[in-house]
C-alpha positions as CSV (number, residue, x, y, z in Angstrom):
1,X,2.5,25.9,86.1
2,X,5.9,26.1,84.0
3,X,3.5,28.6,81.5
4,X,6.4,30.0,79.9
5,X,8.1,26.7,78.7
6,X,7.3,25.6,74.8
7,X,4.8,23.0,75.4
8,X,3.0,24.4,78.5
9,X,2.3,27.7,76.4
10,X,1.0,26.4,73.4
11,X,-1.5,24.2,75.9
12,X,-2.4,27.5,77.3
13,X,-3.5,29.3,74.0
14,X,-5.2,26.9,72.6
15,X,-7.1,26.1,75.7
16,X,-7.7,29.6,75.9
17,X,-9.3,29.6,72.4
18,X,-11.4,26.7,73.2
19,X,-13.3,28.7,76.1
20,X,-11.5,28.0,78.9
21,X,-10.4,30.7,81.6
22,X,-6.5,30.2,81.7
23,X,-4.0,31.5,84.2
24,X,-0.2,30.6,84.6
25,X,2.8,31.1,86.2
26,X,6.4,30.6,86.0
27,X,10.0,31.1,88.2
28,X,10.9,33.5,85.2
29,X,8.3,34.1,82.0
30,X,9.7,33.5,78.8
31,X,8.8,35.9,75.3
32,X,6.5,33.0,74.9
33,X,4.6,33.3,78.4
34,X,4.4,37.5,77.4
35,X,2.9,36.7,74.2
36,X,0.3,34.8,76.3
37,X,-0.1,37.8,78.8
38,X,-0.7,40.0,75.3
39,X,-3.7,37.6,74.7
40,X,-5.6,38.1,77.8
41,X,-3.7,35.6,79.8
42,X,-2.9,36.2,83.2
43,X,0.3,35.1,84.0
44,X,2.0,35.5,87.4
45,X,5.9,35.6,87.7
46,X,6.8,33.0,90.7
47,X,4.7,30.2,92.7
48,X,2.6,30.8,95.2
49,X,-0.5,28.7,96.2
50,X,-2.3,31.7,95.8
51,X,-2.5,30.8,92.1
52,X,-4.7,28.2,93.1
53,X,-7.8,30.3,94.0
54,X,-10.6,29.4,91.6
55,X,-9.1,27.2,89.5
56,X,-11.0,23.8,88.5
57,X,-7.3,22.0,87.1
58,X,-4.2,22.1,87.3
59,X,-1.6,21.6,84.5
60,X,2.2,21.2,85.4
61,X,4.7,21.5,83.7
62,X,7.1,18.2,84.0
63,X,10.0,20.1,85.1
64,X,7.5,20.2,88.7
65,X,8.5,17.9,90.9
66,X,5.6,16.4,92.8
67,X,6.6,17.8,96.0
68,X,6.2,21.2,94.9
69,X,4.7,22.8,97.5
70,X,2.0,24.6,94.7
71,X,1.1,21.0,93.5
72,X,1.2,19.7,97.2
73,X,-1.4,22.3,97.6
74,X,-3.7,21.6,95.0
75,X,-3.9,18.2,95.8
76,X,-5.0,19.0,99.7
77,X,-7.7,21.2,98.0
78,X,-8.7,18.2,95.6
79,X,-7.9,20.4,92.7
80,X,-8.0,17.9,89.3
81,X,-4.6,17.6,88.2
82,X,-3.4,16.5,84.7
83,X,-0.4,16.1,83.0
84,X,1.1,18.2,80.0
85,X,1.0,15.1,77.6
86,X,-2.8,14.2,78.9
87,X,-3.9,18.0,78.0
88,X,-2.8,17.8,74.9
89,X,-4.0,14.4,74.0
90,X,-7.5,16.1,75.3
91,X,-6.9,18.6,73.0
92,X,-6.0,16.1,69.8
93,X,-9.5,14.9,70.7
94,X,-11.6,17.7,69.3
95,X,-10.6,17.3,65.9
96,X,-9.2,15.7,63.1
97,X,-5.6,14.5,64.8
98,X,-1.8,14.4,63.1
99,X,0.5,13.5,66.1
100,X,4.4,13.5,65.0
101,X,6.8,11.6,67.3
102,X,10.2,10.4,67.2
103,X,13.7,11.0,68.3
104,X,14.5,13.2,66.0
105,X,13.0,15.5,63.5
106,X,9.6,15.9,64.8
107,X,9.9,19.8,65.4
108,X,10.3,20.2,61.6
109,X,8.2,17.5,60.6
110,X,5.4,19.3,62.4
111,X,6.4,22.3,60.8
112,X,6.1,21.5,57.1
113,X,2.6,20.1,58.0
114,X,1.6,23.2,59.6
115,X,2.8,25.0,56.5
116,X,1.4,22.9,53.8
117,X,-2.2,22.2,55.4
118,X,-2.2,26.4,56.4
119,X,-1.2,27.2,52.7
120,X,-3.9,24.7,51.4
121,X,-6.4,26.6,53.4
122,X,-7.0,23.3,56.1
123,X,-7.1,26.5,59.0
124,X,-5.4,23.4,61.3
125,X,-4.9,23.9,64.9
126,X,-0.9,23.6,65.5
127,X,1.0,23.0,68.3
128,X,4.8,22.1,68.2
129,X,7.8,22.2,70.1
130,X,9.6,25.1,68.8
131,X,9.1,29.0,67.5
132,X,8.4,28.5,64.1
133,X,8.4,32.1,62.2
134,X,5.9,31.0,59.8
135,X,4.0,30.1,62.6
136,X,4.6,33.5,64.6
137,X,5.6,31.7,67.5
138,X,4.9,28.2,68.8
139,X,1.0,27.3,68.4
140,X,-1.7,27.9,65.8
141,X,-5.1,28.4,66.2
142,X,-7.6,27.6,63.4
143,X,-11.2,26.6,62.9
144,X,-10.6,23.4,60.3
145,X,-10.6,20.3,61.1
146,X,-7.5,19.4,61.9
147,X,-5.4,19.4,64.6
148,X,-1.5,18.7,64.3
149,X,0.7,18.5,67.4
150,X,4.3,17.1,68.2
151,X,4.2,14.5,70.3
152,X,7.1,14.0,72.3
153,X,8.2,10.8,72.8
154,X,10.5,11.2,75.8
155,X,7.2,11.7,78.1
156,X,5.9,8.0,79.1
157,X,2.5,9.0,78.7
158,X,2.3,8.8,75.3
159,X,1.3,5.7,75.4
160,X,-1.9,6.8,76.2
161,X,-2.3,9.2,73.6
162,X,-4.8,8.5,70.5
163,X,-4.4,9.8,67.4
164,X,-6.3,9.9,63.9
165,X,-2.5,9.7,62.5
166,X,0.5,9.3,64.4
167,X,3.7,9.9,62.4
168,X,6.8,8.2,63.4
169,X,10.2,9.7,62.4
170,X,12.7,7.6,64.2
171,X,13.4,5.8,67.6
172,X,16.6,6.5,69.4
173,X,18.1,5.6,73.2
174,X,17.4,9.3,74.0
175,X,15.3,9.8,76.7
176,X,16.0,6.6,78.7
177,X,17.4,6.8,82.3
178,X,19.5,3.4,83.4
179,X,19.7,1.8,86.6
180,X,16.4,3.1,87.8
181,X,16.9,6.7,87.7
182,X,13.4,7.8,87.0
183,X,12.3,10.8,85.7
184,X,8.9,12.4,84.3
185,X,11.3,12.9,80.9
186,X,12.4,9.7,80.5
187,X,11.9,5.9,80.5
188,X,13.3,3.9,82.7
189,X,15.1,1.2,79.6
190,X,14.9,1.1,75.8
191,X,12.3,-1.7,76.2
192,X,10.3,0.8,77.7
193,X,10.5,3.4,75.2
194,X,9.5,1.1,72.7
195,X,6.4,-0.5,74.6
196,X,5.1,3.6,75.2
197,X,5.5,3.9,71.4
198,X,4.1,0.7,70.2
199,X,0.9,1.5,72.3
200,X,0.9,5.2,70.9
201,X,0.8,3.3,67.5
202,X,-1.6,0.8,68.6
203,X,-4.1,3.3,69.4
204,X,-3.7,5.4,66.5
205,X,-6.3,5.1,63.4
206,X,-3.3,4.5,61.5
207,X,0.9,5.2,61.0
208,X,3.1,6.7,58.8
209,X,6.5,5.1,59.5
210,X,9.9,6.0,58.5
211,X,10.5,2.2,56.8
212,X,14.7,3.2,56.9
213,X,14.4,2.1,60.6
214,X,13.9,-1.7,60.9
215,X,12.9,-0.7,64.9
216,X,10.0,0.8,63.2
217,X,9.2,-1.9,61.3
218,X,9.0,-4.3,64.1
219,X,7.4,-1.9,66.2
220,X,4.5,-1.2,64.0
221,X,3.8,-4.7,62.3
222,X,0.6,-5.8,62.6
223,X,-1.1,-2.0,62.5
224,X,-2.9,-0.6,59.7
225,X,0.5,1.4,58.6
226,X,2.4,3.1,55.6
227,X,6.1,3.5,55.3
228,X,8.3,6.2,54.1
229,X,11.9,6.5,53.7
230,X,14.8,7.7,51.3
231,X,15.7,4.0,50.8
232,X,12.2,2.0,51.6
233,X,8.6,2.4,52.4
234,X,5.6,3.4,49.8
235,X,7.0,7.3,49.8
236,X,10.3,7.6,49.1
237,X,12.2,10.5,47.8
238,X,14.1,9.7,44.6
239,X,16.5,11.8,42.4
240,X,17.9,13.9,45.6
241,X,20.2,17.0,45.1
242,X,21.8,18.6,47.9
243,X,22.7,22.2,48.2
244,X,24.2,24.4,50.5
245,X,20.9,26.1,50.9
246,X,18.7,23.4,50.5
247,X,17.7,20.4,48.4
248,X,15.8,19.0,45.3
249,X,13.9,15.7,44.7
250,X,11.3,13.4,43.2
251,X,8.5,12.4,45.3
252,X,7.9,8.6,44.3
253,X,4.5,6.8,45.5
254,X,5.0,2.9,44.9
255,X,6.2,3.0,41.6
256,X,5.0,6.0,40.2
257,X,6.8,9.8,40.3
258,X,4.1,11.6,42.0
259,X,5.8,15.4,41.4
260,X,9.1,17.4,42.2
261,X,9.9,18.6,45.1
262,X,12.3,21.7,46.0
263,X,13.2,22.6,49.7
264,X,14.3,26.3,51.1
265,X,16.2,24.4,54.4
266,X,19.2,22.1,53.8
267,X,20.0,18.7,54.3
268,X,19.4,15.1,54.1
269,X,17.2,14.6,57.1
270,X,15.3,17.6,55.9
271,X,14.6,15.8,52.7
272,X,13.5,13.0,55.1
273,X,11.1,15.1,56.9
274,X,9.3,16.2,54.0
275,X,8.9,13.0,52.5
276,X,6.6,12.3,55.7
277,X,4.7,15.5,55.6
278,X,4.1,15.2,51.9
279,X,2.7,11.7,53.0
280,X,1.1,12.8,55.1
281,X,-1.1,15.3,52.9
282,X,-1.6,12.4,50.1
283,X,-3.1,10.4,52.9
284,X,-5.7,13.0,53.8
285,X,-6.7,13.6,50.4
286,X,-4.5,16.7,49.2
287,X,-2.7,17.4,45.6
288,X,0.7,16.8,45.9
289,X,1.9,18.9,43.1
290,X,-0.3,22.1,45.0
291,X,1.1,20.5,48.4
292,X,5.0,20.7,47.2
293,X,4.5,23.9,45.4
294,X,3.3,25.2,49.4
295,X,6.4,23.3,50.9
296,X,9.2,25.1,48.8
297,X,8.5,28.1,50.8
298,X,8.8,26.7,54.0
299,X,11.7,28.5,55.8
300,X,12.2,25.9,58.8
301,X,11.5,26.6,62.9
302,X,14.0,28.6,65.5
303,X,17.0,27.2,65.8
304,X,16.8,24.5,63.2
305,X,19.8,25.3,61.2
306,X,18.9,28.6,61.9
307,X,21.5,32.1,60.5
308,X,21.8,34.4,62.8
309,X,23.6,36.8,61.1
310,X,27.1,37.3,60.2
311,X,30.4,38.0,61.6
312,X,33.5,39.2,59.6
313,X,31.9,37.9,56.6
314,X,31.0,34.1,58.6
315,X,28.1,32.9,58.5
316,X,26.7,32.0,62.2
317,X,24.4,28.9,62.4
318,X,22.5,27.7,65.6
319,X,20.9,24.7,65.8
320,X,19.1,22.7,68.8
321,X,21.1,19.2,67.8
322,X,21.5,17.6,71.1
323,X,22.0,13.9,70.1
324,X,24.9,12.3,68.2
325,X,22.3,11.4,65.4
326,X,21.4,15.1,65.0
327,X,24.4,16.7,65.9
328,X,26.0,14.5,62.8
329,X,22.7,15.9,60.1
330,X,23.4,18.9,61.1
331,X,27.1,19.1,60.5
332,X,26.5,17.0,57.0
333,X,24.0,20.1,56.3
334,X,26.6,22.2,56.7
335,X,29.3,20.6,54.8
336,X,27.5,21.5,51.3
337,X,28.2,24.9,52.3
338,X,32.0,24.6,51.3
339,X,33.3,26.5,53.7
340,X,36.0,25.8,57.5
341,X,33.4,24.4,59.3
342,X,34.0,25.6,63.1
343,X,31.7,24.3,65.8
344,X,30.4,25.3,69.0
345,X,29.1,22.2,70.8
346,X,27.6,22.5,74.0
347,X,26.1,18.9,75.5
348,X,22.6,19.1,77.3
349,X,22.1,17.1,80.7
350,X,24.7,15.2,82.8
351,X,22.7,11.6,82.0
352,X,23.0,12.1,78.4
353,X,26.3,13.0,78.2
354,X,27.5,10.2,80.5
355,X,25.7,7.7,78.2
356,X,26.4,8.9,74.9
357,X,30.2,11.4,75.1
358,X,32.0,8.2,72.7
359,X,29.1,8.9,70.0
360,X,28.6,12.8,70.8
361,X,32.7,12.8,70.0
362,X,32.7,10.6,66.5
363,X,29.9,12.8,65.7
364,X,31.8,16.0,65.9
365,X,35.0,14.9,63.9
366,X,33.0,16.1,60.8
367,X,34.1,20.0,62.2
368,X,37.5,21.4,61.1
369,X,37.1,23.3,64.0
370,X,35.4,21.8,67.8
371,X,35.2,23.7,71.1
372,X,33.0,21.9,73.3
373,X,31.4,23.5,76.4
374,X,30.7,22.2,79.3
375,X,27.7,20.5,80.1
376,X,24.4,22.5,80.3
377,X,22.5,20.9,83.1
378,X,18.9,21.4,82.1
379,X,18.0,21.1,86.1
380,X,19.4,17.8,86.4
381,X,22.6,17.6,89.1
382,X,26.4,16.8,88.3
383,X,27.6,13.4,87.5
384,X,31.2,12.9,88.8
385,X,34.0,13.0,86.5
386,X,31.1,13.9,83.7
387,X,31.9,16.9,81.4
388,X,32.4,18.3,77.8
389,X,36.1,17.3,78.5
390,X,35.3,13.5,78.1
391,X,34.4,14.3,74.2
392,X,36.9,16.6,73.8
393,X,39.5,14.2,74.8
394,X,37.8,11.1,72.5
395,X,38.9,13.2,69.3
396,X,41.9,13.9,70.1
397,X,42.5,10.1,70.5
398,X,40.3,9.5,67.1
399,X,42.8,12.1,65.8
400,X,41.0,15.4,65.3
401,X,44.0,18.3,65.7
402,X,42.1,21.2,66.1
403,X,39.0,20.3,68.9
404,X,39.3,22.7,72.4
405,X,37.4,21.9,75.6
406,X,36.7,25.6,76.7
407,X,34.7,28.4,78.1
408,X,32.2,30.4,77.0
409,X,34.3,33.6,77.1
410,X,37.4,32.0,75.2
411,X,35.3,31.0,72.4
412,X,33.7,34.3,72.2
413,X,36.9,35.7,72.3
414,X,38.7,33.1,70.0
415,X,35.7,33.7,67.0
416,X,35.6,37.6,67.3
417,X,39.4,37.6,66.7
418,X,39.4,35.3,63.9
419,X,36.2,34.8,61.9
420,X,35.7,35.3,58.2
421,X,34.1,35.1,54.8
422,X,35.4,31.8,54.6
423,X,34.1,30.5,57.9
424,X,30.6,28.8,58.7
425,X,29.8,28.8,62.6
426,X,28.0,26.5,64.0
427,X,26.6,26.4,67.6
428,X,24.9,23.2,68.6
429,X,22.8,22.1,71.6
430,X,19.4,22.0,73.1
431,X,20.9,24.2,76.2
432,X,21.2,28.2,75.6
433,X,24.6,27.8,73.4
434,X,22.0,30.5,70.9
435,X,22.8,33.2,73.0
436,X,26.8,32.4,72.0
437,X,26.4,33.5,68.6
438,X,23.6,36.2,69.2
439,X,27.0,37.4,71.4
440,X,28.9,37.2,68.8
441,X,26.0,39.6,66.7
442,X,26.0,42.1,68.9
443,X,29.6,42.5,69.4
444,X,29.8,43.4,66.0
445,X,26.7,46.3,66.4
């Protein structure tokens, strides 16, 4: 159920590939649940408990609520039901397993891996929370030995999952819901969050830690671990140049320059992200020279500082930043490019935005040019007196002259009339802010 979502899909293929008979459905299928339809997959547009005729188990989507009357249904027919995060730690199982977590940068992270074990002929099983075009869409199937997945911390079952590796990025207050307002996305406090990911560590082989993040450090003493950083840990990146279209660096393990490394996406974090997949290759035994050599051609995942196209000469940029952390990489990315800077921010769910508009706002005052949207509610229901107006209204008090709390129309119509060579768009958020700039595309022909 929920087949056409990212994660739900990828389960679906792979479980397909493994033998399984697999059906789906969803309120609305996605290009992803088509692509699975393409494979011999059937996939039924809607619910109906008609689905449920003979099928062994049931995997929801946790967008479900448990009251839906299609999982109410399996249950009275004492149809096995299991959980998106339990699936895939099934999955992880059968093979060799990578598992990268964190708040941020795990979609990429799981990307370069996929890209440097592929290129050195591993033939891993992938699965990771994005399209990535390398990838042809959001899942890989091989016959190797490994299999590499994102693991997303926000679901409190991770802390059941059991890895070979785990790799963790970072560990941010994302994903926690305060005074008790439960959710199958997110933990009730940030002592929570940590406890899941200390036990997903616990039960891994071993970890690969970002050492920059003392939380990490405390979280993970005690474990057989490795660090990695830009500032600490056993890999570090050393020597780092920043471009506007990417990056270059040494690749130091302990004391000793292990090879140079040059990078196709831009960015800091980026350079942060393939510090840990580089790690991650040394640890299972692979050249690093041959594995950096594989990584310079890695062109990142959908809507990871993805260009659309171009507008009047500007540059248009989407990218699925949806924290204050990420949304400040990504606007640091785009500085390098010397050029106005004008963002289109839109913030994704009601209880984020309530607990993080100051930071969301501070964030943003890197743009020479702000509109923030409203809020895109990702299913959840309006918080009163919460909106995109909140961080508008912060920069103007932290004195940013040019930010706009607006609609999606007045944008559109605010860019067509003004873009040019000099200009480098920006549209940010996990919501569908995308289809803003793709608007902007087609406007053009």
């Amino acid at each position: 159920m929920g087949i056409g979502g990212v994660g739900i899909s990828a389960l679906a293929y792979v479980l397909q590939q493994e033998g399984w008979r697999v059906s789906g459905c969803d309120a609305s299928p996605t290009q992803l649940a088509l692509r699975l339809s393409e494979r011999g997959i059937k996939v039924y547009t809607g619910h109906s408990a008609a689905h449920l005729q003979g099928v062994d188990m049931l995997v929801a989507s946790n967008a479900l609520p448990e009251n839906h009357p299609e999982i109410v249904e399996a249950d009275r027919l004492g149809i096995e039901r299991r959980a998106r995060m339990q699936v895939l730690g099934d999955i992880l199982s059968r093979g060799s397993s990578i598992g990268v977590s964190g708040t941020h940068g795990k979609t990429t992270t799981t990307s370069m891996l996929a890209h440097i074990f592929t290129a050195l002929g591993a033939d891993p099983v992938v699965l990771v929370g994005a399209v990535v075009p390398g990838l042809d869409g959001n899942v890989r199937w091989g016959d190797g030995l490994y299999r590499i997945a994102e693991v997303d911390e926000s679901d409190p079952r991770i802390a059941d999952v059991s890895v070979n590796l785990a790799v963790i990025t970072n560990l941010e207050d994302d994903h926690v819901a305060p005074d008790g307002d439960g959710r199958k996305t997110y933990h009730g406090s940030r002592q929570e969050l940590e406890q899941a990911m200390r036990s997903y560590a616990a039960k891994a082989g071993r970890v690969l830690y970002n050492a920059d993040w003392p939380v990490l450090e405390d979280l993970s003493k005690g474990l057989e671990r490795v660090g990695y950083g830009l500032n600490s840990g056993h890999y570090r990146a050393t020597r780092i140049e920043l471009t506007p279209g990417g990056s270059a660096f040494d690749l130091t393990i302990g004391q000793h320059s292990a090879c140079k490394v040059k990078l196709a996406v831009p960015g800091r974090h980026n350079v942060e992200n393939a510090v840990a997949a580089l790690a991650v290759a040394h640890l299972e035994g692979f050249d690093m020279q041959t594995a950096a050599a594989a990584l310079a051609d890695f062109g990142g995942a959908a809507r990871r500082f993805e260009t659309l196209g171009y507008l009047n000469g500007a540059q248009v940029v989407d990218d699925y930043a949806h924290h204050p952390t990420e949304v400040k990489a990504a606007l640091d990315a785009a500085g390098f490019a010397g050029k106005r800077l004008r963002v289109v921010f839109q913030p994704h769910r009601y209880l984020r935005t309530k607990e993080m508009w100051p930071r969301f706002a501070e964030a943003l005052m890197g743009g020479d040019e702000v509109w923030v949207l409203d809020v895109y509610p990702a299913g959840e229901k309006p918080i009163p007196g919460v909106s995109g107006a909140l961080i508008a209204k912060r920069m103007k008090e932290l004195g940013h002259n040019n930010v706009h709390f607006s609609d999606w129309e007045s944008v559109l119509e605010a860019l067509r009339s003004t873009a040019s060579s000099g200009d480098l768009v920006l549209t940010m958020g996990a919501g569908n802010v995308r289809q803003l700039g793709l608007s902007l595309l087609e406007e053009q022909g």
